[in-house]
C-alpha positions as CSV (number, residue, x, y, z in Angstrom):
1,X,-122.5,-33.1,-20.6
2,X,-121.0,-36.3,-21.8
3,X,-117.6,-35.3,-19.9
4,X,-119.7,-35.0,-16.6
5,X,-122.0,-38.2,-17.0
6,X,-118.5,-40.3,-18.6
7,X,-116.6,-38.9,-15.5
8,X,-119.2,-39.7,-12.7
9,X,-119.5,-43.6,-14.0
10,X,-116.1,-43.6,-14.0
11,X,-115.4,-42.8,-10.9
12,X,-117.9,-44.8,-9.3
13,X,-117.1,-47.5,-11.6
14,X,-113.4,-47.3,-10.2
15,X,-114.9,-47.0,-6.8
16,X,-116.8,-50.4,-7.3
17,X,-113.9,-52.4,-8.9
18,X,-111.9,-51.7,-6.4
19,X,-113.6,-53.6,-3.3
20,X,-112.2,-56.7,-4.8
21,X,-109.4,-56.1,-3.4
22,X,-110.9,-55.6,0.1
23,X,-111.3,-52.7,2.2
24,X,-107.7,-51.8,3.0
25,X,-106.6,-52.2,-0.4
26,X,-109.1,-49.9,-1.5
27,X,-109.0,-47.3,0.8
28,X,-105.2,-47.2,-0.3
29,X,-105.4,-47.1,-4.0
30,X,-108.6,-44.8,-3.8
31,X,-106.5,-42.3,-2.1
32,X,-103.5,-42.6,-4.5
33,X,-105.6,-42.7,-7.4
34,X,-107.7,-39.4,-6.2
35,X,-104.1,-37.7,-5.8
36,X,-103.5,-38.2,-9.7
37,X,-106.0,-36.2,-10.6
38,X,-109.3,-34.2,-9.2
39,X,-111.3,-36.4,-11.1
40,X,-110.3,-39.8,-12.4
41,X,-111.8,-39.6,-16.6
42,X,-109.5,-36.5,-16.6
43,X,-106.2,-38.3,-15.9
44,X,-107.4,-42.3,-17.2
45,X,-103.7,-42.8,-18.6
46,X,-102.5,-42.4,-15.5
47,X,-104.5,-44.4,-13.2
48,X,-104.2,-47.5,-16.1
49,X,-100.5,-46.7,-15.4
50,X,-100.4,-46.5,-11.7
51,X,-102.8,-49.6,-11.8
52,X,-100.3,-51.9,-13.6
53,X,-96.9,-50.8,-11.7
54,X,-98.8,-51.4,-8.8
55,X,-100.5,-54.8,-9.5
56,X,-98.6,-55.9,-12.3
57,X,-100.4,-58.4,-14.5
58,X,-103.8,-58.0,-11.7
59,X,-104.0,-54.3,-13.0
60,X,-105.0,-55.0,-16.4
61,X,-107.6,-57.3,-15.0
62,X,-108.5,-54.8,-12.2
63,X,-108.5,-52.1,-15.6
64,X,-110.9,-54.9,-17.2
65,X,-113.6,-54.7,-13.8
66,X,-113.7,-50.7,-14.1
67,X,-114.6,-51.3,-17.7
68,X,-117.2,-53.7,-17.0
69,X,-118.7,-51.9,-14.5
70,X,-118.4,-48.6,-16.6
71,X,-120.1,-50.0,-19.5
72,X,-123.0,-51.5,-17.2
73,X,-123.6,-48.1,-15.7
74,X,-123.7,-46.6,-18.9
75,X,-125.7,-49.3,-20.4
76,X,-123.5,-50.5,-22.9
77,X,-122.4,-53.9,-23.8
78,X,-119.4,-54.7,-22.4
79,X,-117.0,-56.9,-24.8
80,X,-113.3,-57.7,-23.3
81,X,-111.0,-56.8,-26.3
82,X,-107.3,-58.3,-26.0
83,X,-104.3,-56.2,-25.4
84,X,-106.7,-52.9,-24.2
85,X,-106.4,-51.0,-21.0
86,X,-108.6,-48.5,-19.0
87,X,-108.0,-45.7,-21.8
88,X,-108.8,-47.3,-24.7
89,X,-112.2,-48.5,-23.0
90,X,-112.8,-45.1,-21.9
91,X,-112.5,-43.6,-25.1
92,X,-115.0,-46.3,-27.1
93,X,-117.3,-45.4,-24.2
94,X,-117.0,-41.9,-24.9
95,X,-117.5,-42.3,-28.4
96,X,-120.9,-44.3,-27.6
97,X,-122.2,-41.7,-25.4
98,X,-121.5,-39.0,-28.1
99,X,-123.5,-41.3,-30.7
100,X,-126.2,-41.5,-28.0
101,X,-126.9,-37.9,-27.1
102,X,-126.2,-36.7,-30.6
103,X,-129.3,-39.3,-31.5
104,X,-131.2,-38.9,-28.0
105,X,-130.0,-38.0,-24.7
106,X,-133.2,-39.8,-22.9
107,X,-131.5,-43.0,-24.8
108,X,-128.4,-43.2,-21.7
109,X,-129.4,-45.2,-19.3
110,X,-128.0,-45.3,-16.0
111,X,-129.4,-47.9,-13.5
112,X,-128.0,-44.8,-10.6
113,X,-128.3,-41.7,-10.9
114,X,-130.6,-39.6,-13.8
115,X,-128.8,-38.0,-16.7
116,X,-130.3,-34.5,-16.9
C-alpha cells in the first residue's frame, strides 16, 4: 500500500517538476526516464543518476523540485537537506508514510487522488 501511494506521487511529482523545463524538454526526459524503469519509485537511483549526467549541477536542483512536490502531495513538510538527492528523499518519505499508516492510514493526505 505504501509502495503504490509513494510510487504514484512520485511519478506525478516527477511529472510536475519537469515542466520547468518546458514542454520539449519534458516530453524528452519523460520518455527516457519511463524507459529506466516501468515505474519511476522502483528505479529512483537511476533517474537521480540520469538526472545529473544530463543536467549537471540543474539535476540536483531539478531532484530538489520532485522532492518538494513529492512531499506536498504527500503532505509532509518539505526541508532541503544539503548534499541529498532524489533517493535519499524518497526514502525519508517512505519512512514517514510507514509511521503514518502504521499510526492511521486516514492520517495521508493527498490534495489529488484518495488513498484507499
Amino acid at each position: 500500500m505504501t509502495d503504490d501511494v509513494l510510487g504514484k506521487a512520485l511519478y506525478e511529482a516527477t511529472d510536475e517538476a519537469l515542466t520547468i523545463l518546458g514542454r520539449s524538454a519534458r516530453m524528452v526526459l519523460s520518455g527516457y526516464i519511463s524507459k529506466l524503469s516501468d515505474s519511476p519509485s522502483y528505479r529512483v537511483e537511476a533517474v537521480s543518476e540520469t538526472l545529473e549526467v544530463i543536467l549537471g549541477q540543474g539535476g540536483r536542483s531539478l531532484q530538489k523540485l520532485i522532492a518538494k512536490h513529492l512531499y506536498r502531495k504527500l503532505g509532509f513538510d518539505f526541508q532541503a537537506r544539503e548534499n541529498w538527492d532524489l533517493t535519499e528523499y524518497v526514502e525519508e518519505a517512505k519512512r514517514k508514510l510507514e509511521t503514518c499508516s502504521s499510526h492511521s492510514q486516514s492520517e495521508v493526505v493527498d490534495y489529488n487522488y484518495p488513498v484507499k
